[in-house]
C-alpha positions in Angstrom: -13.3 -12.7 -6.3 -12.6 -10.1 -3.6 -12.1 -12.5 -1.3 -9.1 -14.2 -3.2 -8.2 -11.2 -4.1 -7.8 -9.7 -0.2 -6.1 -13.3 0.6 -3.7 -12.7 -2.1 -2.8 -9.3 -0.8 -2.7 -10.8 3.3 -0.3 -13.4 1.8 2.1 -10.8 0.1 1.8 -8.4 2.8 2.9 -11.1 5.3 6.0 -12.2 2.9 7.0 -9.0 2.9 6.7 -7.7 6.6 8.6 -11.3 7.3 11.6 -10.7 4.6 12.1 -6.8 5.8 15.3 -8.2 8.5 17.1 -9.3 5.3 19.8 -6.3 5.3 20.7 -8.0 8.8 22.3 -11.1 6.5 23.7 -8.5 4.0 25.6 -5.9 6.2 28.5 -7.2 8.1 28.8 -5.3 11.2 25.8 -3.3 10.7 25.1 0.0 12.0 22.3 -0.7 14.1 20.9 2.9 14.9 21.9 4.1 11.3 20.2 1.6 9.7 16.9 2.0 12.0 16.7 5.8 11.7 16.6 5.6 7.7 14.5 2.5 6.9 12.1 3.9 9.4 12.1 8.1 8.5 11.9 6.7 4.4 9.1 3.9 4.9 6.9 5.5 7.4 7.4 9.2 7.4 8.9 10.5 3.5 6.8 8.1 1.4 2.9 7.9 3.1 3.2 11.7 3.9 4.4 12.4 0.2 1.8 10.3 -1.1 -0.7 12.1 1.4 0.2 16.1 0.6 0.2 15.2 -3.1 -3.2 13.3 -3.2 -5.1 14.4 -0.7 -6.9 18.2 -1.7 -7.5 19.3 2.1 -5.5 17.3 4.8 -6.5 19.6 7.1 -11.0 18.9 6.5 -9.8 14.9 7.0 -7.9 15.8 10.3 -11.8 17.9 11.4 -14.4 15.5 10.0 -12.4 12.5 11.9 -12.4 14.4 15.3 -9.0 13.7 17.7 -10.1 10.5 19.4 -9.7 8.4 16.7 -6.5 9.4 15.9 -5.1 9.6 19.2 -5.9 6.1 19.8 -4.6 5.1 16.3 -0.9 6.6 17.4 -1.4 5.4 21.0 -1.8 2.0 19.6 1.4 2.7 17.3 3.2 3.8 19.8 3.1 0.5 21.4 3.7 -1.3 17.8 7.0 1.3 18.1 8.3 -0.2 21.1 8.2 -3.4 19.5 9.3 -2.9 16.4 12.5 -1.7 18.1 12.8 -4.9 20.0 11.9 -6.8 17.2 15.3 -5.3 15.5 17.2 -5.9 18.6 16.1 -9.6 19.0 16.5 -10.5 15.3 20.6 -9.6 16.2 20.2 -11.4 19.7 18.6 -14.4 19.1 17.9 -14.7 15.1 15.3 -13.9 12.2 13.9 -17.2 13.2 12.6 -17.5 16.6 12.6 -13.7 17.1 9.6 -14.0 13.9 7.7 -17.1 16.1 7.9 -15.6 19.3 6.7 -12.0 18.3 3.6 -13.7 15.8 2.0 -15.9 18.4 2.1 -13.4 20.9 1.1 -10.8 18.4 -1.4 -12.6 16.9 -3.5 -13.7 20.1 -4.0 -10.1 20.5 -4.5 -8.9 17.0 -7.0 -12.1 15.7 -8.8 -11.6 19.0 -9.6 -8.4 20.0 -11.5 -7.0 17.0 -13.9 -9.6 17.8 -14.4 -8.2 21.3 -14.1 -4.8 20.8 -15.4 -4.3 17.3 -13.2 -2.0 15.0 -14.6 0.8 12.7 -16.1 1.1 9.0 -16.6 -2.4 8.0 -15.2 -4.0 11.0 -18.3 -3.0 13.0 -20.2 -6.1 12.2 -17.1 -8.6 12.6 -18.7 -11.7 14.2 -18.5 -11.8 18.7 -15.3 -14.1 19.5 -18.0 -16.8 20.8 -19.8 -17.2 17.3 -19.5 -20.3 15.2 -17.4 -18.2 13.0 -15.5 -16.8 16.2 -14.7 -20.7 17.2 -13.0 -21.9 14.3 -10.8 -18.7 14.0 -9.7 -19.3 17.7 -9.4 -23.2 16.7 -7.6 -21.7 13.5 -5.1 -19.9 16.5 -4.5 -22.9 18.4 -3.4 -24.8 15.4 -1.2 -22.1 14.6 -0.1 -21.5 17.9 1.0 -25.2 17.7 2.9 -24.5 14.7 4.8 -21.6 16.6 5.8 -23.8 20.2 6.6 -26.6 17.2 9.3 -23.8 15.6 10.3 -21.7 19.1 11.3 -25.9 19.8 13.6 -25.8 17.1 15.1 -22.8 17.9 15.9 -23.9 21.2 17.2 -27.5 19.5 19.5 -25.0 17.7 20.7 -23.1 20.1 22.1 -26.2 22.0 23.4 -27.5 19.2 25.5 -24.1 18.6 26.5 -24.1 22.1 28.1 -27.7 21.7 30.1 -26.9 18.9 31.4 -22.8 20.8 33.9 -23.2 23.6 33.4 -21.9 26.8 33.5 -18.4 26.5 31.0 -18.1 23.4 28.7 -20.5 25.5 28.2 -18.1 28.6 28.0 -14.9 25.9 25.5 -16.8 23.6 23.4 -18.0 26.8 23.2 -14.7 28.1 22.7 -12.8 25.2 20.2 -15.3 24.0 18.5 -15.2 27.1 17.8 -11.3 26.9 16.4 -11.6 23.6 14.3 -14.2 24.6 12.4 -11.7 27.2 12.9 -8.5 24.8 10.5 -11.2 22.0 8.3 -11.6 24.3 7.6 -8.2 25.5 7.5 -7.4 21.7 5.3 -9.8 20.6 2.6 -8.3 22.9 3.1 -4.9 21.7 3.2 -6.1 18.0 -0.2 -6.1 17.0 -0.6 -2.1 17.7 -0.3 -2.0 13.9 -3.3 -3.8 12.7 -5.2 -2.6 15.6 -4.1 1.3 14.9 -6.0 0.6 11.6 -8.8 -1.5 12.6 -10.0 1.4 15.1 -9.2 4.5 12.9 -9.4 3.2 9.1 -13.0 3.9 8.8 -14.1 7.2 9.3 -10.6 8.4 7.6 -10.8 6.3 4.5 -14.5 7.9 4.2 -13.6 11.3 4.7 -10.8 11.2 2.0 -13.2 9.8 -0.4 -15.2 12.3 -0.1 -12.5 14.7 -1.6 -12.4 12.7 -4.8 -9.2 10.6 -3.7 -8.4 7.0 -4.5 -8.8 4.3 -2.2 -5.0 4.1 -2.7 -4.6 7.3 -1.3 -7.5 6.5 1.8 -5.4 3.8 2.8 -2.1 5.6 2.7 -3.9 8.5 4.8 -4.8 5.8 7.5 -0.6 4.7 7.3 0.1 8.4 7.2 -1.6 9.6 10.6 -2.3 6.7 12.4 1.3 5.3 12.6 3.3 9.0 13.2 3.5 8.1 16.5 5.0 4.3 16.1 7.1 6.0 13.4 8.4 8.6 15.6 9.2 6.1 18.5 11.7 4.4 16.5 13.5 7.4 14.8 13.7 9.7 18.1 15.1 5.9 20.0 17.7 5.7 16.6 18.1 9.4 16.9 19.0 9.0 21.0 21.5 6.4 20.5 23.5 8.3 17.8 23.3 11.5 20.2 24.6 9.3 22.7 27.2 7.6 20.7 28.5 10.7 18.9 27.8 8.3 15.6 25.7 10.8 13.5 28.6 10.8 10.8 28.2 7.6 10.3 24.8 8.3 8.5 27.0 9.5 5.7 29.9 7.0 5.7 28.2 3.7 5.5 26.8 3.3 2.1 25.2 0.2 3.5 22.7 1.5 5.9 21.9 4.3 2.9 21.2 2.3 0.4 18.9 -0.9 2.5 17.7 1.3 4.9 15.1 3.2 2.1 15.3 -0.2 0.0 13.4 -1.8 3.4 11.7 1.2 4.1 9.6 0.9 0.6 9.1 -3.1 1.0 7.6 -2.0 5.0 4.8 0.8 3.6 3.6 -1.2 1.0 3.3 -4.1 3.1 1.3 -2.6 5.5 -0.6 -0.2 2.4 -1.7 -3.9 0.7 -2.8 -5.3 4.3 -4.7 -2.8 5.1 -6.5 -3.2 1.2 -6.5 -6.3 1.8 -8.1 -6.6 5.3 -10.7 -4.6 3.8 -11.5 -7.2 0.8 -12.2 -9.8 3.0 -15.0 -8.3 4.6 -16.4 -7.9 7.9 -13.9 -10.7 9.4 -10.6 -8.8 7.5 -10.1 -7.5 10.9 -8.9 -10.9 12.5 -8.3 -13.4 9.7 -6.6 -11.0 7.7 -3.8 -10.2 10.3 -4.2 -14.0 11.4 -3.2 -14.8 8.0 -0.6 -12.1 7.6 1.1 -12.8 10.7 1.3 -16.3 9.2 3.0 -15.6 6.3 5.2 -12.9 8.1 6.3 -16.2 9.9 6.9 -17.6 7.1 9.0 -14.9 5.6 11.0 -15.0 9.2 12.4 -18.5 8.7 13.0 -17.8 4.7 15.8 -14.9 6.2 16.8 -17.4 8.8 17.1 -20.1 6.3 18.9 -18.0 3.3 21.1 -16.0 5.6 22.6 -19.2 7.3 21.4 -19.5 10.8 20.3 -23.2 10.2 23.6 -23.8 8.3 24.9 -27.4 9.5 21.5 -27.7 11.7 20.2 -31.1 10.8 18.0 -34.0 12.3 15.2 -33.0 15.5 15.9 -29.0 15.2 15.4 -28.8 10.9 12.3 -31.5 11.2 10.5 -29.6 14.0 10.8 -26.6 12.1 9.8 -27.8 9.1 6.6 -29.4 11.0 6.4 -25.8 12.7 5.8 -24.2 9.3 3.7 -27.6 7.6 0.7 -26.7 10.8 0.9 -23.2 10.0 0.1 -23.4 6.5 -3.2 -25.6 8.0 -3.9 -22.7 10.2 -3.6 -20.5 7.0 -6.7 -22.7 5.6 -8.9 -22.7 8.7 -8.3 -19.0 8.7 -9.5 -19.0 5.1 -12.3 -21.2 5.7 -13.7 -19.3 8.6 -14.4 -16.3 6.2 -17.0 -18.9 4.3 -18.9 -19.8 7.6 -20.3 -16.0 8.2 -24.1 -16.0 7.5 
């Protein structure tokens, strides 16, 4: 039950991590920097911390018994997730919801599914299962299916992009080329760094979460505590970037004006923590492999998600025959990814 019950929550979390570019389709003309420094200071700074100072009886014992390393290479590894979560924005505008989603999970997900297995994680990721196990082979098979399923949908990105080009005149051609061509390379660099945040709390969760039990708190609270201190630093790498470019801009009034940015910025700010709060739960339910199939499978979903903002928001609006097949194909092989992930879990002795 646990396990189905951890699935559940990978599923969700990746639906909601996926969906989270939806103010993009919402906000004409959207204040880019606004936006960022809101949605970012309300989902990862004002919520986790509030939960943290009012739950938590001694911050300051969970910070001692958990020593600096872990924790500096939590916010090291968030830092990086940081950087790309500020690319990811950037691409989603460049280049679309949809491919920017593909690019950034197979990328992402190589790292994320593979590494725990190679450098194990702490608590109850200790005893995840070497990448060369039989378990270990049919979560990398369950990768290469999935990474199918990505080329499949980066393929009908591309399909659409030449059929946009076709139907802009000249001048739109060599802006979209080039500006599509940027956020090509910006994807890519960001789907490396994306999978900072599962690792931050793959190699910090553990002794955290058992030092904040030990004070009597919830394993609600534990998880948020992880969220709280391991991702300050990703957190902060966004805000102080939003913060720069409205320094630079002279724009800070702008925080004020646009009731837009106000209003989605928090709205997206909650769906992000308690995305990442039920991962990170659970991660944890499925055991010993949560590490890897759990972020295999959210990253899935988060794909998923991508194309459902794509798709609702327009960008495949009059996009029919090879481009709308592939992708549909694209997301068909991911959901049999999503069920050799699922399967692998069964296979650990």
């Amino acid at each position: 039950m646990e396990i189905v019950t951890g699935l559940i929550f990978v599923i969700l979390a990746g639906l909601g991590t996926g969906t989270a570019a939806w103010p993009f389709k919402k906000i004409n003309d959207i204040h880019f920097e606004q936006y960022l420094f809101i949605y970012i200071l309300t989902g990862l700074v004002i919520i986790p911390w509030v939960v943290v100072l009012l739950d938590v009886p001694n911050l300051l014992l969970v910070i001692k018994d958990v020593g600096l390393k872990p924790l500096l290479i939590s916010n090291l590894l968030s830092v990086i997730w940081g950087i790309a979560n500020v690319l990811y924005l950037i691409c989603v505008i460049k280049i679309g919801a949809a491919l920017t989603g593909a690019i950034l999970s197979a990328l992402g997900m190589s790292v994320g599914v593979t590494l725990p297995m190679i450098f194990k994680g702490s608590g109850l990721f200790k005893n995840t299962p070497d990448l060369l196990s039989p378990t270990g082979v049919i979560i990398l098979i369950a990768l290469f299916i999935i990474i199918i399923g990505l080329i499949l949908i980066s393929v009908a990105g591309f399909e659409r992009e030449k059929i946009l080009k076709i139907n802009s005149d000249k001048n739109i051609i060599v802006k979209t080329s080039e500006k599509f061509l940027t956020g090509l390379i910006l994807a890519i660099i960001a789907g490396i760094f994306s999978a900072g945040l599962s690792l931050a709390f793959v190699y910090s969760q553990g002794a955290i979460m058992e030092s904040v039990k030990l004070q009597g708190a919830s394993e609600t609270t534990a998880n948020f505590t992880v969220w709280a201190l391991g991702i300050l630093g990703g957190a902060l790498v966004n805000i102080i970037y939003a913060a720069y470019l409205m320094t630079r801009k002279k724009t800070w009034q702008l925080l004020f004006i646009r009731k837009e940015e106000l209003i989605y910025g928090p709205l997206v700010g909650l769906q992000f923590i308690i995305s990442i709060i039920i991962l990170g739960k659970g991660m944890l339910l499925l055991g010993a492999l949560g590490a890897s199939i759990g972020f295999g499978i959210q990253q899935s979903l988060q794909v998923i998600g991508n194309q459902l903002v794509g798709f609702i928001g327009g960008e495949w609006k009059g996009i029919n025959g090879k481009p709308r097949k592939l992708m549909y194909l694209g997301l068909m092989v991911i959901l049999i990814a999503v069920c050799v992930f699922a399967y692998s879990n069964t296979t650990i002795n």
